[in-house]
C-alpha angles and dihedrals in degrees: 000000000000124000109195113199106180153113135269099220114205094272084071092256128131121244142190108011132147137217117236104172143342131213117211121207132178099303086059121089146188124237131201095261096049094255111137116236126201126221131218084330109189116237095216095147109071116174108207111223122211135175086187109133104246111243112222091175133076095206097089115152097196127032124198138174109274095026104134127226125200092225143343093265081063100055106038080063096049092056087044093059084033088067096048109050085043090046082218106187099218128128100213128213119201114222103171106110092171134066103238095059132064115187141164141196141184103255081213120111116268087344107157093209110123143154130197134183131162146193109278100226099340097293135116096279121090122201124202107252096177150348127189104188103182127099133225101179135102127288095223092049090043088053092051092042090053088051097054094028090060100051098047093041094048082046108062081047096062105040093106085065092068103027086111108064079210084070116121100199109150123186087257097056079047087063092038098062102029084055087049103046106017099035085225111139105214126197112231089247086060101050089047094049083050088059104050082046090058096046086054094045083056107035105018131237118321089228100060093048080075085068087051098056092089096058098040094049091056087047085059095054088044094051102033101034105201097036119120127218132182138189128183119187128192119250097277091047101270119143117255105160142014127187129188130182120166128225088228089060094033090056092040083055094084095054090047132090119265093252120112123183115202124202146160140194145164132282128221104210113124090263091045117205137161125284114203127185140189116210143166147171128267127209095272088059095254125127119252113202103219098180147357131179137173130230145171099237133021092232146130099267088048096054102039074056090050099048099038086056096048098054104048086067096051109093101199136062117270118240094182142357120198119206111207097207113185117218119222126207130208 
């Protein structure tokens, strides 16, 4: 048996290990001498020597076979800014489905662009085995593939900047910095795509917030017992109208003045709608919002659902209700 009690150095080998005991079988052998002789021993266990110099940053410029990476987090940084100072215009699809690989092919069809690079000896360190930079793919889909690559790509490096909601980073602060440390000249159109990218990296996709309503609408009654909620859906399960009215206004209704004002306005999200509110005014002079709901069109059958909703929670008989109708001009 054989205790090894040793030390990976920073080549990947191990030193420094001793021997404590070793077990022979049938491929081992006595001489003469009383030497022990090995037979037709495997050689399974192959480590795997470098003089590479070991990168410990991810803002390569160039990238070459044989280049060695302290770890995969290293290198997956390198490509991305790889990808950005070459403007390569490759929409990458990632097959390793192991640790210890890290490999990357052109999504685009029959395209021979490829990198691989792999674990050295099972440890942390990954060593460029091979890159094939050239495309084969069409120039109409690699066109379509920059566009979209850059922006992603751009975008996971910039999330920290908008990890605090708080955060002021506007497109142009993105070209700004990207032209200063990375030496990458973006369009306007880019550094804002790269935002949105990054948004979406942070918060998800808008479209799928709509799922999450339900749930977020019976975490509201549990936490706020009293408050009403309400969500109507079209025929095939697409929102259409939201209403919220909280236990904390629905119970200050009844010290306020009978005066409710109603309004509406638009909202700037990236599906739009229409927000509308019912507000009024309590003793101290301050206004109480009573309701608000969302919906997809300021229309008749929107408000009649608004209204409706918003009555059935005031206790006590209205004496007025003021409409604020904007005008427009044309």
């Amino acid at each position: 048996m054989l205790q090894l009690n040793g030390n990976w150095d920073s080549y990947g080998r191990f030193r420094d290990f001793q021997v404590d005991g070793i077990v022979l079988d049938g491929d081992a052998s006595y001489s003469s001498s009383g030497t022990i002789k090995l037979l037709d021993m495997p050689a399974f266990l192959v480590i795997e020597e470098y003089q590479s110099e070991i990168i410990t940053e991810g803002t390569q410029s160039v990238i070459e076979e044989g280049q060695v990476y302290q770890d995969k987090q290293t290198i997956a940084t390198a490509m991305k800014h790889y990808f950005v100072m070459h403007s390569t215009n490759s929409g990458l699809k990632d097959l390793a489905t192991e640790d210890e690989n890290y490999w990357l092919i052109c999504i685009g069809e029959n395209c021979n662009w490829h990198f691989k690079a792999t674990s050295i000896n099972d440890s942390a360190m990954f060593k460029v085995r091979s890159f094939n930079r050239q495309h084969t793919c069409t120039l109409m889909d690699d066109t379509f593939i920059q566009r979209k690559r850059i922006a992603v790509v751009v975008g996971s490096m910039i999330i920290p900047k908008y990890c605090d909601p708080k955060t002021v980073y506007t497109p142009k602060d993105i070209q700004t910095d990207m032209l200063s440390q990375h030496g990458v000249n973006l369009s306007c159109m880019q550094a804002w795509r790269a935002k949105e990218k990054a948004l979406q990296f942070l918060r998800g996709h808008p479209a799928d917030s709509y799922s999450k309503l339900p749930k977020y609408f019976y975490i509201l009654e549990k936490t706020y017992p009293g408050s009403v909620v309400k969500l109507k859906t079209t025929a095939d399960e697409c929102f259409l109208y939201a209403f919220v009215a909280l236990c904390t206004s629905i119970n200050g209704w009844e010290y306020c003045r009978p005066v409710v004002v109603v309004d509406g306005t638009f909202l700037k999200s990236a599906y739009r709608g229409i927000m509308m509110t019912t507000s009024t005014m309590d003793v101290a002079g301050t206004i109480l919002p009573l309701a608000y709901a969302v919906v997809d069109l300021e229309n008749d059958a929107s408000w009649k659902w608004f209204l409706r909703n918003s009555s059935k929670h005031m206790v006590k008989e209205l004496q007025c209700v003021l409409f604020q109708i904007r005008m427009r001009v044309s």
